[in-house]
C-alpha positions in Angstrom: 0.0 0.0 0.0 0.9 3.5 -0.2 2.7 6.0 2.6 1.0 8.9 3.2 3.6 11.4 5.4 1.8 14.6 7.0 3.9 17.7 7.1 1.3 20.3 8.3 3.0 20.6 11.4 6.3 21.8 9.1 4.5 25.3 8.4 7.4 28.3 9.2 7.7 30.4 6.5 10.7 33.0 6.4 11.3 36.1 3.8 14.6 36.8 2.8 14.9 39.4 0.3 12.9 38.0 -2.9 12.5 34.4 -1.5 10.6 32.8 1.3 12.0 29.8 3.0 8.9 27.8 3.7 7.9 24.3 5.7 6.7 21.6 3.9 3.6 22.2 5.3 2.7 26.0 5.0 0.2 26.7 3.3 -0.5 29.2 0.6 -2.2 31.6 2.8 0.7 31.7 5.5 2.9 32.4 2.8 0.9 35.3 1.4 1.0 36.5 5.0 4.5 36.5 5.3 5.0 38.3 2.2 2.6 41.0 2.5 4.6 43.5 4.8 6.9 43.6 2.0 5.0 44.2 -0.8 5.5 41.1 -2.0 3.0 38.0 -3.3 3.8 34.4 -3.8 2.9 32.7 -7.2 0.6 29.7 -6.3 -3.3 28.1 -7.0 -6.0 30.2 -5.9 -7.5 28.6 -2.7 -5.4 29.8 0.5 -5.5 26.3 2.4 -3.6 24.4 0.5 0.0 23.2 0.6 2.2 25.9 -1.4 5.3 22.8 -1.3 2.4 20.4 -2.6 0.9 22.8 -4.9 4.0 24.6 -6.6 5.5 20.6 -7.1 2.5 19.8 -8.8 2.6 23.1 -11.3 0.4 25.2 -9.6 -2.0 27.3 -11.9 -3.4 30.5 -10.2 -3.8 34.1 -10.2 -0.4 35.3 -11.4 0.1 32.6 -13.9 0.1 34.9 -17.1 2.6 37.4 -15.3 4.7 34.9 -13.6 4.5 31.4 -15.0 3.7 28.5 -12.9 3.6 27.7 -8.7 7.2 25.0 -10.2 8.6 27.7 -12.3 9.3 29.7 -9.2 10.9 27.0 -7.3 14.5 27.9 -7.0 15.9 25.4 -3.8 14.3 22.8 -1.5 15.5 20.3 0.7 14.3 16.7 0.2 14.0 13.5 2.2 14.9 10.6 -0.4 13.8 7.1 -0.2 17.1 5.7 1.3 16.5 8.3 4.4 19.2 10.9 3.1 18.8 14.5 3.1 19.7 16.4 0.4 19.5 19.7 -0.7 19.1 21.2 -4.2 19.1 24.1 -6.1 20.7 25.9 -9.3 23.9 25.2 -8.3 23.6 21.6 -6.4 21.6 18.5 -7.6 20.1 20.5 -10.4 18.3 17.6 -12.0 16.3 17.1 -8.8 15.3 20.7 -8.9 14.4 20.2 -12.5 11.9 17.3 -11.5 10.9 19.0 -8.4 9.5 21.9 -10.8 5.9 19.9 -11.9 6.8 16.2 -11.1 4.8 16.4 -8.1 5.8 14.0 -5.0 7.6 11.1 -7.2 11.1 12.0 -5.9 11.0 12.3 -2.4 9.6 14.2 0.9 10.0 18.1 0.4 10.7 19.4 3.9 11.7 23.0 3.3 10.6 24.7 -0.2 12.6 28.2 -1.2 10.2 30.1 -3.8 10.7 33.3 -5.8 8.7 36.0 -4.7 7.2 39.0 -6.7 6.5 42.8 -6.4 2.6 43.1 -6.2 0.2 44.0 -3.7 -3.5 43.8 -5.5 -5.1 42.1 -8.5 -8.8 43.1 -10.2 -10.4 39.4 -9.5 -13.2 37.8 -9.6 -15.3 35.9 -12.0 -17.6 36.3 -15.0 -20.3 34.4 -15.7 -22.9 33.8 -18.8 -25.7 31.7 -19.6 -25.1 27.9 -20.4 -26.9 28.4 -23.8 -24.0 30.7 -25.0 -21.1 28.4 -23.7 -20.6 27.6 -27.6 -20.3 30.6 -29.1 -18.3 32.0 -25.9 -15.8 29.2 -25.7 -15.0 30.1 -29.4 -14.8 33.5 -28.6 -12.7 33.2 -25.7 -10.3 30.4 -28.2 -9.9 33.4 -30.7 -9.3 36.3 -27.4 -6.3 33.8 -26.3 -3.5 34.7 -28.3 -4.2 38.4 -28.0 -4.8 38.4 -23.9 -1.8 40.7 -22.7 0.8 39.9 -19.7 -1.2 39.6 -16.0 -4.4 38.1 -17.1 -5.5 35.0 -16.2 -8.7 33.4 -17.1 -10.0 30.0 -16.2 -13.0 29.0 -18.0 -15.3 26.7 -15.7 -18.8 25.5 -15.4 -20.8 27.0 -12.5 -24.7 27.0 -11.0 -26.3 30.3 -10.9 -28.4 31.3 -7.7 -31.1 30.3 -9.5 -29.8 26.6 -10.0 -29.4 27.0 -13.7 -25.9 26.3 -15.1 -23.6 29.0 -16.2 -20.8 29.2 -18.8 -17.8 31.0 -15.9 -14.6 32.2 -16.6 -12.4 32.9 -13.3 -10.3 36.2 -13.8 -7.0 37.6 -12.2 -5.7 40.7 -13.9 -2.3 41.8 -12.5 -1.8 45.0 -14.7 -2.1 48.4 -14.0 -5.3 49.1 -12.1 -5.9 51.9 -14.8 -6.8 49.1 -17.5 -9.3 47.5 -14.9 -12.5 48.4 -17.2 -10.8 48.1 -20.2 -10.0 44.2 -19.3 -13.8 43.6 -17.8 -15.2 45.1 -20.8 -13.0 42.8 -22.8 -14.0 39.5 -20.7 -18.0 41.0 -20.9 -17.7 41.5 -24.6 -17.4 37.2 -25.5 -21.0 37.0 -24.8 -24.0 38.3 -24.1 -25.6 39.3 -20.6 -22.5 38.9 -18.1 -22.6 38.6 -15.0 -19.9 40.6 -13.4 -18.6 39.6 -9.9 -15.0 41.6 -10.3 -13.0 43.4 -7.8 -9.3 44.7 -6.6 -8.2 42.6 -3.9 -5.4 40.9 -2.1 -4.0 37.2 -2.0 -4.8 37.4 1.4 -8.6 38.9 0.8 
């Protein structure tokens, strides 16, 4: 059978100049925390509870995706427990093809005890999500197919399927914009533009809102 390790109780999270140091098991939120006094953020998925060691070894799509790559692309050290017991660390300069495998291949090279992560320069983003009726998901999703290639650096969107308050289902799309707050209407309007009737649930906000 299979070993499952629990390394909540690993959860100190450190800031040193554009990095955090974090436990295996801090979560996304306590590193958002950490980094906040700074003016910094930390790239990662986009529900606070969860594991940013577990997340960002996984990938980790989320709110700063489109201006700062992947949770794994911003992996840049970590110390790892391998399956013979030893402890090793690894970063650009030592064991760099476990870093490499650390960035996406998820838990299938050993226990990540301590994570180091880049961190960025941003305090808010305009967030939210948009939502349209299910009988325009069609024509939306083809909308949205021919928007992709022109959607500028800092937004994110995540097309999803969601109930309305009246029960019906809804065509959603789940929107982080990072850019310049200036642009925020010009980017809703965009979103609003792919169908017809939108729902607009949009706002600035922190990581830690």
């Amino acid at each position: 059978g299979d070993v499952v390790l629990d390394v909540t109780r690993m959860r100190d999270v450190s800031v040193v100049g554009d990095r955090a140091i974090l436990g295996g098991g801090a979560t996304q939120r306590a590193v958002a925390d950490a980094a906040r006094p700074y003016g910094l953020i930390n790239v990662g998925g986009i529900f606070g509870a969860l594991g940013q060691t577990a997340m960002a070894t996984g990938g980790g799509y989320g709110h700063f995706t489109s201006s700062h790559g992947m949770a794994c692309d911003n992996i840049v050290g970590a110390e790892v427990v391998l399956a013979d017991g030893s402890i090793v660390q690894t970063n650009e300069g030592e064991n760099e093809d476990l870093l490499w495998a650390l960035r996406g291949g998820g838990c299938n090279f050993g226990v990540v005890t301590k994570l180091e992560i880049l961190l960025h320069h941003h305090l808010d983003i305009l967030g939210g999500v948009v939502t349209f009726a299910w009988a325009e998901a069609q024509a939306i999703l083809k909308a949205y197919d021919d928007l992709v290639s022109k959607i500028p650096n800092g937004l994110t969107m995540r097309p999803m399927l969601l109930p309305s308050p009246e029960g019906a289902l809804g065509m959603a799309f789940h929107v982080a914009w990072s850019g310049p707050e200036s642009k925020d209407k010009l980017i809703a309007d965009v979103i609003s533009a792919l169908g017809n009737n939108a729902d607009i649930k949009l706002a600035r906000k922190t990581l830690c809102d």
